[in-house]
N, C-alpha and C positions, 0 to 999 in steps of 0.2 A: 642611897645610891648603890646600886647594886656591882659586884664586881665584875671584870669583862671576863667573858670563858672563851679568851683566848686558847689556840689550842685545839679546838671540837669542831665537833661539826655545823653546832649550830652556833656559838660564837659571833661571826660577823652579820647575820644578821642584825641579831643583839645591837650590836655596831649602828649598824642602818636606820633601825627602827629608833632609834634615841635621834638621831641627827635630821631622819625626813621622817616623823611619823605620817604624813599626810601620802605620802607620794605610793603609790600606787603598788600594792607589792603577789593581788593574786586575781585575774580574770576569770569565770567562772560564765557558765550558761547562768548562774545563780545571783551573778552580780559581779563586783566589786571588791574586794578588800584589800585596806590602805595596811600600810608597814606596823602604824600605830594599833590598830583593831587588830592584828594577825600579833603583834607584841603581846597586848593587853589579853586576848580570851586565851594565846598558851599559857600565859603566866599563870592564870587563872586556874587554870587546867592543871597546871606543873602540882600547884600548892594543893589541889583535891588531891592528889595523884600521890603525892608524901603524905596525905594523910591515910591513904590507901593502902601505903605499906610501897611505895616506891624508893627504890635506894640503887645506891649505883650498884652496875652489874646485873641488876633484878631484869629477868626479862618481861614486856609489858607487851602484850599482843593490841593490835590496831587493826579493823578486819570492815571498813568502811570505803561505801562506794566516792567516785571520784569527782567530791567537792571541798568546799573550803575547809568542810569538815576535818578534810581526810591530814592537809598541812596540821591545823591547831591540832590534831591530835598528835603527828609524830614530832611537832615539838614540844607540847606539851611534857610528851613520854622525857624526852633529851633534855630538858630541864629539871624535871625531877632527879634526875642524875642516872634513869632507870636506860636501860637499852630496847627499841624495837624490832620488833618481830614483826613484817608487814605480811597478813594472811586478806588476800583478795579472794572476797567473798563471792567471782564468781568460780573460784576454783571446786572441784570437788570435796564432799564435806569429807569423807576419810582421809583425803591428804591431809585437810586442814584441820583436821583432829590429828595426827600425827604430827605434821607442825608442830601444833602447840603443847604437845605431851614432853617430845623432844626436847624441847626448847626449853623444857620448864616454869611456860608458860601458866602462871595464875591470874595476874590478872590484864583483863582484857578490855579495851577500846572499842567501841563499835557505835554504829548509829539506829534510828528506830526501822531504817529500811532494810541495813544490810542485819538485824541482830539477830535473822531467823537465820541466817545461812552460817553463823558462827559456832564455833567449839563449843560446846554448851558446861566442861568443865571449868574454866578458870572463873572469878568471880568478872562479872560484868561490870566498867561504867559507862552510860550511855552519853555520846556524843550532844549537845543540845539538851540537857536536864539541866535543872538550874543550879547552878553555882553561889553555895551560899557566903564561899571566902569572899573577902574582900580585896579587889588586888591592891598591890603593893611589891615591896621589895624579894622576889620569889629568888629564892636559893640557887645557886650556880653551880651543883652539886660533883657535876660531874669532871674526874680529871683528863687529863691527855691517854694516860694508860686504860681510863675502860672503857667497855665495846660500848659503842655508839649502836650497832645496827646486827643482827644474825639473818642474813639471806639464805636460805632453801638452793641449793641445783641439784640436778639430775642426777643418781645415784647407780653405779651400775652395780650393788647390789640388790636392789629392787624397791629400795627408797631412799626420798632424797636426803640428801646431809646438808646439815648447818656451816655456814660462815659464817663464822664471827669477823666485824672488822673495827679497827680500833680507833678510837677518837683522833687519834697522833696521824694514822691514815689519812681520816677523812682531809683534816687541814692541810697535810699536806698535798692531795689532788687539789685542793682548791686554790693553794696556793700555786699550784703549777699552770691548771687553768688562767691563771693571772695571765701568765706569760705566755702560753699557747698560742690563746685567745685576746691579743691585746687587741686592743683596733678594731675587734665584731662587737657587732650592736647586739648586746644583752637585755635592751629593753623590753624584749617579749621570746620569751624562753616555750619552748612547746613543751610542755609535760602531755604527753602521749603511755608514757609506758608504765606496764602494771607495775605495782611498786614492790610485788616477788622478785624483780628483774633489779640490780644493780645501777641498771641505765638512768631509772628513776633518780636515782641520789643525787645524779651531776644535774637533769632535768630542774628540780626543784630547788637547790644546794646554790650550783655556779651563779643564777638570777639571785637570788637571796645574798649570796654574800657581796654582791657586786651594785645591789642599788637597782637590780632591773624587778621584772616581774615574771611569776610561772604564770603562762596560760594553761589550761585545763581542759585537755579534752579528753572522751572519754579513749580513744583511741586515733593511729596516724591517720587510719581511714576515715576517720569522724574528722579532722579538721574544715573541710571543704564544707558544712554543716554548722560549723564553730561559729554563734556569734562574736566573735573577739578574732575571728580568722584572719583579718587586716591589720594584727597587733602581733602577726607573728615574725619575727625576724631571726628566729634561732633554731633550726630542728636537730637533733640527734636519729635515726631512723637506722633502717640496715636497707641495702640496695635492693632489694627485692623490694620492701615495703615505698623504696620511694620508686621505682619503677610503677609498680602498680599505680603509685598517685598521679603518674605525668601520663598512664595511658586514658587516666580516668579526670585528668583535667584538675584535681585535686589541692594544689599546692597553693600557699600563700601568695602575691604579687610583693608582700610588702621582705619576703624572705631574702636574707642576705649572707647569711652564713648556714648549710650543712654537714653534719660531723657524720661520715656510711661508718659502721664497724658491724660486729656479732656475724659477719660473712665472709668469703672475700668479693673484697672490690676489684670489678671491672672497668676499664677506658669508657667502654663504650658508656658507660652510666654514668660515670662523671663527666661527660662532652653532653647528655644529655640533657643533667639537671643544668651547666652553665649556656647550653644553647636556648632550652626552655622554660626556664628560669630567672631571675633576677637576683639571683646568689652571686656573689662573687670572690665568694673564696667556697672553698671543698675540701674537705679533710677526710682522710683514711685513720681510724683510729683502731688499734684492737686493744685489747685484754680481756683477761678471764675475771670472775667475781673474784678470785682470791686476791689479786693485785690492786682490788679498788679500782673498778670501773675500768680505769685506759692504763698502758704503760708504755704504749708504742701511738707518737701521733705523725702526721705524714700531710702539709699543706699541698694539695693535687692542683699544679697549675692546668691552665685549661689548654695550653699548646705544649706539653711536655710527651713525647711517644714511649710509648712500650707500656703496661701494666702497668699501674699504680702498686708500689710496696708500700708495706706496713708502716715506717719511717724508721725515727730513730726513738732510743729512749726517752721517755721522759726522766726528769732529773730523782722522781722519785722510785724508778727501777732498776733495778741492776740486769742486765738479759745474758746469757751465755748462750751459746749454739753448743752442744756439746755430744762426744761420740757415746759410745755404749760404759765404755772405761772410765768417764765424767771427764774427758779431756776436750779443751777446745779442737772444732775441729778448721783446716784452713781456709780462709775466705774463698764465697763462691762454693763449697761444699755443704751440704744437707748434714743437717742433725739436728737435734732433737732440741725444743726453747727451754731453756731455766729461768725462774724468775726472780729474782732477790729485790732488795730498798726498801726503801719504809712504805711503801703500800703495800706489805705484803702478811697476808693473815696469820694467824700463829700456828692454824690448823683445822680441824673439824671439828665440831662441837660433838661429845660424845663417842666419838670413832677415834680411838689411840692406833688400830691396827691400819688404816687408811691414812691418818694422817701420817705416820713412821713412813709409809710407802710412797707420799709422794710429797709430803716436804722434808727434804733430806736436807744432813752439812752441806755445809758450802767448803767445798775441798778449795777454794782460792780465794776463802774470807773467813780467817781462823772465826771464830765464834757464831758465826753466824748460817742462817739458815736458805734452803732456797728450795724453790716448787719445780716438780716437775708438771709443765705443762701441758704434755702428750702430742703439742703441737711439731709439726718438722717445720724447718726455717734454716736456711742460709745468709751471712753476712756477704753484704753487695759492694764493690768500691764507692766510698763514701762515706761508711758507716752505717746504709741504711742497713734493713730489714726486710728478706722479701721470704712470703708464707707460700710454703710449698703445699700441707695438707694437712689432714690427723694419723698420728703413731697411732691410735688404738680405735673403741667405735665407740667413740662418741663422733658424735656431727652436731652441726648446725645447720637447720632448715626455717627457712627465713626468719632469720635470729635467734631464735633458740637454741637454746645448748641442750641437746639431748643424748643422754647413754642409751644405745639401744640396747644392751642389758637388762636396763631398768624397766624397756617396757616387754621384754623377753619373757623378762621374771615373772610380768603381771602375768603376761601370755599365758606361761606355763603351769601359775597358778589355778587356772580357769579348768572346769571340768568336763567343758565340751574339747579340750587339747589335749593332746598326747603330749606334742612337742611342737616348738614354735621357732623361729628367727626374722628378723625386723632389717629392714635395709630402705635405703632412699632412692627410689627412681625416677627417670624423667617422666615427665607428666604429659605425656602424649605432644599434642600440641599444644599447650599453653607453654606460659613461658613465668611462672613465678616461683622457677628454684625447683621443682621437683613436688616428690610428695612419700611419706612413709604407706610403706607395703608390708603387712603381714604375711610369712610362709607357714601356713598353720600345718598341721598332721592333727586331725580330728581324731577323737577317741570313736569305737567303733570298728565296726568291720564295713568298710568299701562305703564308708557315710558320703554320700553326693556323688560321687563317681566311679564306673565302670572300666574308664581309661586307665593309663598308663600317666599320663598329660596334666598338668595343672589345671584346675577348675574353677570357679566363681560360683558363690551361693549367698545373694542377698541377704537369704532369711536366717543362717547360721552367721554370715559377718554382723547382720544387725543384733542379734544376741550377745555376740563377743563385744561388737562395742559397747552393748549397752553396759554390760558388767565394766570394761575398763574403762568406759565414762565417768563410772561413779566414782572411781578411782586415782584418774589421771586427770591432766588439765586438755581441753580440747584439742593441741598443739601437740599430745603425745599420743594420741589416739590415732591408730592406723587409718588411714582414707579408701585403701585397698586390702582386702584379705585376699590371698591366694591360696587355696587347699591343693594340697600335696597326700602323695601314698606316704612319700619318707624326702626326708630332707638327703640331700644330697651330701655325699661325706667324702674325705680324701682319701687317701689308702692307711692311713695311721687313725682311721674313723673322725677324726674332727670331721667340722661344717665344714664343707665348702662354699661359703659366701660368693665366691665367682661363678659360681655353678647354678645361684638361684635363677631362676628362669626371669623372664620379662612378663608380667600381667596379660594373661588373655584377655582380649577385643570382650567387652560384655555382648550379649547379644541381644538381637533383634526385637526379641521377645521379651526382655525387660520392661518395658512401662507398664506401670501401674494401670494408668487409664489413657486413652489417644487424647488430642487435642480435640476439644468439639465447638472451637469460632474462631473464625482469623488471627482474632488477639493471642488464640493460647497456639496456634498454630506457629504465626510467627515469634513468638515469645518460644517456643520449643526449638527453631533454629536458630534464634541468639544462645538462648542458653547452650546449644549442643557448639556452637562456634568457640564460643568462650572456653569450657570445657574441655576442647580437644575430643568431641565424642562424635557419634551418629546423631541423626536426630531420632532414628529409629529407634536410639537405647533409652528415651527420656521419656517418660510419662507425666500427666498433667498434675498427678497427685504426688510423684516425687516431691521434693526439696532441693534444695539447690549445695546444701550441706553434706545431705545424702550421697548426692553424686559425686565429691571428691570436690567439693567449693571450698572459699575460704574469703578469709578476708580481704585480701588481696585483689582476688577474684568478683568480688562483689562489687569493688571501689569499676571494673572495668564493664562489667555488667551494666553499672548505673547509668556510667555514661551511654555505652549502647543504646541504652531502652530511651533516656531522655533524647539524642541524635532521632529513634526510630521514630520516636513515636510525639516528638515535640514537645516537648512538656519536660517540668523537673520532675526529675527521680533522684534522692539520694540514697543513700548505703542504709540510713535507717527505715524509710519506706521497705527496702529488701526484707529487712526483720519483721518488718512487720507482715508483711505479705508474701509468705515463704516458699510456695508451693504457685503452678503455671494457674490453674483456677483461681488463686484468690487475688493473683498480681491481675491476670488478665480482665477482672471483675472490676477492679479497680482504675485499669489504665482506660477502661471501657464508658468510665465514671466518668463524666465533663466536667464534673464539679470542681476538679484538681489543676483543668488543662488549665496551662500560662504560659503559652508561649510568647506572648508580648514582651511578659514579666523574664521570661529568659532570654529574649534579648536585649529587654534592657538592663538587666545584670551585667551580661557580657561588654556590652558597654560604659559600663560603670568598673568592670576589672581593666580592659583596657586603659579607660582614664587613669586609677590608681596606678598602673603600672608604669607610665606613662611619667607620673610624679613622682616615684617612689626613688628613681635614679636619681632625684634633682635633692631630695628632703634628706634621704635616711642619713641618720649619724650618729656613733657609737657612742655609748654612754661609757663614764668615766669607769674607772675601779674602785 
């Protein structure tokens, strides 16, 4: 009989899996997998894994795309007593070769599809090879004191740093979770997010230790696509990304619970998911990676006026509002967030001089320590919490946490730059949060322009990204380069960041190739609508990536085209058919049209939705 590892993070599964092995514990496009089978092949895995040279503390990289695989391997790693390192093999391989250097990663987790895009130093074992242990009673290695997990963020020195966060952590998010979340139906948890991202933990974690299931898909946009889409009753998301899903039609019927954070939240998007939606509870949640996942949660009724705040603590944060002096400052006054309690990291892996700088004493809790978060925030009557902005530059654009230092730095590494600055602008007419904008100063004399005036040069931004493509993750890669003579400076020569100009209108003269059949004609004025652009500035051999797209932007596209053109179009048809010529070649196809088939889908969501009010009901804890 094995002992419980109470305590960690992965513990209550443990729990689950011995009481309902049968009961249903991971939804996949790939199938199925029960509590018992997801128990049995980590175990399995754990005992290759100590014979591997796994031991607590040892960091154990996992670099595999998003299936079943991807759970049995990070608990595999957490039972061996070792810590994961979650490297997402569609990141760039130099990150993720720094990752795993960092980190101290030797060895590594991978499967036979993601093992070409992996670190190629640490020793490999592969996902799916045969397992010659025999299961049994596998070791529960690991204690409350060590690291469960080292997350990656944004780094504004010019690469990311490690989080370490601690077993003792994880349980206690989970245990808070209890109480959050009493009374929502955990039966079908969306696992949507890359699992570099912290969000991931609570995604897979809070279902697991509670008796429900993660569904798996490959992303928020991919749900609507999701064979198991009808099994969802749980999302985590940030309000941009569920915006984009209600313009695009997107969202489960059978969903009942969404948690927005990684932004701020807006009124107007929580009156939209409960009006268009079949949720009925909404949560504002924030935190940083350092605090494990959430520290602030906030249940948003649906007739409550003004701004949704952040909430209040959870029971495992300590929050201060504090002035420059480290003194509280008084309610309804701005300052600056601290972050103390037992979620909170011990520091940076590797970095002593960053982590001195921003987890400092706690001057009102002798021995202990607390983060500075660089967020501003004032305390509300009541106790709540409301987020006023960022102290320093970092930003969040639709959920990510980005230093635009970090990609300054890349910026400025690059040999076609003199000098660079990074900032988030509004996105013309769209509406999905903005988009980053490079201010480059090209090396060279008078390289692209004759003016005085800021310029655009397709063929020198596509250079530049291509270099910090290789580099960066696609979410940190500028959507706009702007060329400048000279960055604009204050009287004491710093940047002047207020000073940077607004993106010039591209011009007319931009596309590649015109449209040459109605399909790519009108297929050139959706895309240019969605966009916020001309249709003038879009050529048929563009991309839709190229032009300043995303993901977001896809999920609204899809819809479009299926409305324009009767027929289904999902978010993955777009990947595949990336350019006006090969979509329009395709939609041109008859072989695809179903419009029958789309309404009797829509008929069938209505039905479901219809009974979803009458059926759903939270599973137990």
């Amino acid at each position: 009989m094995r002992p419980p590892a109470s305590g960690t993070l992965h513990g209550r599964f443990l729990e689950h899996a011995s009481r309902s092995p049968d009961a249903p514990a991971v939804f996949s496009d790939a199938g199925v997998m029960t509590y018992g089978e997801l128990d049995r092949q980590s175990g399995m895995l754990a005992e290759r894994l100590i014979a591997e040279g796994a031991r607590p503390g040892v960091p154990v990289g996992i670099c595999a795309e998003r299936t079943p695989a991807l759970l049995v391997g990070i608990l595999g790693i957490l039972r061996s007593g070792a810590c994961y390192v979650p490297l997402d093999p569609k990141y760039p391989a130099e990150r993720l070769r720094f990752m795993a250097e960092d980190s101290g990663t030797r060895l590594l987790l991978t499967t036979p599809a993601s093992r070409g895009n992996c670190p190629q130093g640490p020793a490999a074992v592969v996902l799916g090879d045969p397992v010659t242990a025999e299961p049994g009673a596998v070791p529960v290695m690991s204690v409350p004191s060590d690291t469960a997990y080292v997350i990656y963020t944004s780094g504004s020195t010019g690469q990311p740093k490690g989080v370490p966060i601690r077993h003792s952590s994880c349980a206690a998010m989970l245990a808070e979770t209890d109480r959050i979340f009493a009374g929502c139906d955990v039966s079908g948890v969306a696992a949507a997010t890359s699992v570099c991202f912290d969000l991931s933990v609570m995604e897979i974690f809070m279902p697991l230790s509670r008796g429900g299931a993660v569904v798996l898909v490959e992303s928020a946009v991919h749900i609507a696509e999701s064979r198991h889409m009808d099994r969802i009753t749980y999302l985590s998301t940030t309000p941009s990304v569920v915006t984009g899903m209600l313009d695009g039609g997107g969202l489960p019927p059978t969903l009942r619970t969404v948690v927005l954070g990684g932004e701020a939240v807006r009124r107007r998007v929580v009156d939209r998911v409960y009006r268009e939606t079949n949720a009925d509870r909404v949560f504002n949640g924030y935190g940083p990676t350092e605090g494990t996942v959430f520290c602030t949660f906030k249940l948003v009724p649906p007739d409550e006026p003004g701004e949704p705040s952040i909430g209040t603590p959870s029971l495992t944060a300590r929050l201060y509002v504090l002035d420059s002096d480290l003194r509280p400052v008084p309610e309804g006054a701005a300052g600056e967030l601290y972050l103390g309690g037992a979620g909170l990291a011990w520091g940076y892996l590797n970095r002593p001089g960053t982590t001195a700088e921003r987890f400092v004493p706690d001057p009102h809790l002798a021995g202990e320590c607390m983060y500075r978060t660089g967020d501003i925030a004032r305390f509300l009557p009541g106790g709540e919490l409301g987020f006023v902005g960022r102290a320093d530059h970092q930003v969040k654009l639709r959920g990510h946490r980005i230093e635009l230092e970090e990609v300054e730095a890349r910026l400025g590494g690059l040999p076609e730059v003199r000098e660079a600055a990074v900032a988030v602008r509004p996105a013309g007419g769209r509406t999905d949060g903005g988009s980053l904008v490079a201010y480059v100063v090209p090396q060279g004399e008078g390289a692209g322009a004759s003016g005085t005036g800021p310029w655009l040069d397709a063929g020198l931004q596509a250079q530049i990204n291509g270099r910090l493509g290789s580099a960066l993750p696609d979410y940190m890669v500028p959507e706009t380069c702007v060329f400048l003579s000279a960055l604009p400076r204050s009287p004491n020569a710093k940047l002047d960041r207020a000073a940077l100009p607004d993106p010039p209108a591209p011009e007319a003269s931009a596309p590649t190739a015109t449209a040459g059949t109605p399909t790519e004609a009108a297929l050139t004025e959706i895309w240019a609508d969605v966009l916020g652009r001309e249709p003038g500035t879009i050529g048929s051999r563009d991309t839709f990536y190229d032009l300043g797209g995303n993901s977001l932007l896809l999920v609204r596209l899809a819809k479009r085209l299926s409305q324009r053109f009767d027929r289904r179009v999902g978010v993955s048809d777009l990947f595949r058919f990336r350019d006006i010529v090969a979509l329009g070649r395709w939609l041109d196809d008859d072989g695809d049209a179903v419009p029958e088939a789309v309404e009797e889908a829509r008929r069938r969501a209505a039905a479901r939705r219809s009974a979803v009010r009458d059926r759903a009901r939270p599973v137990g804890n």
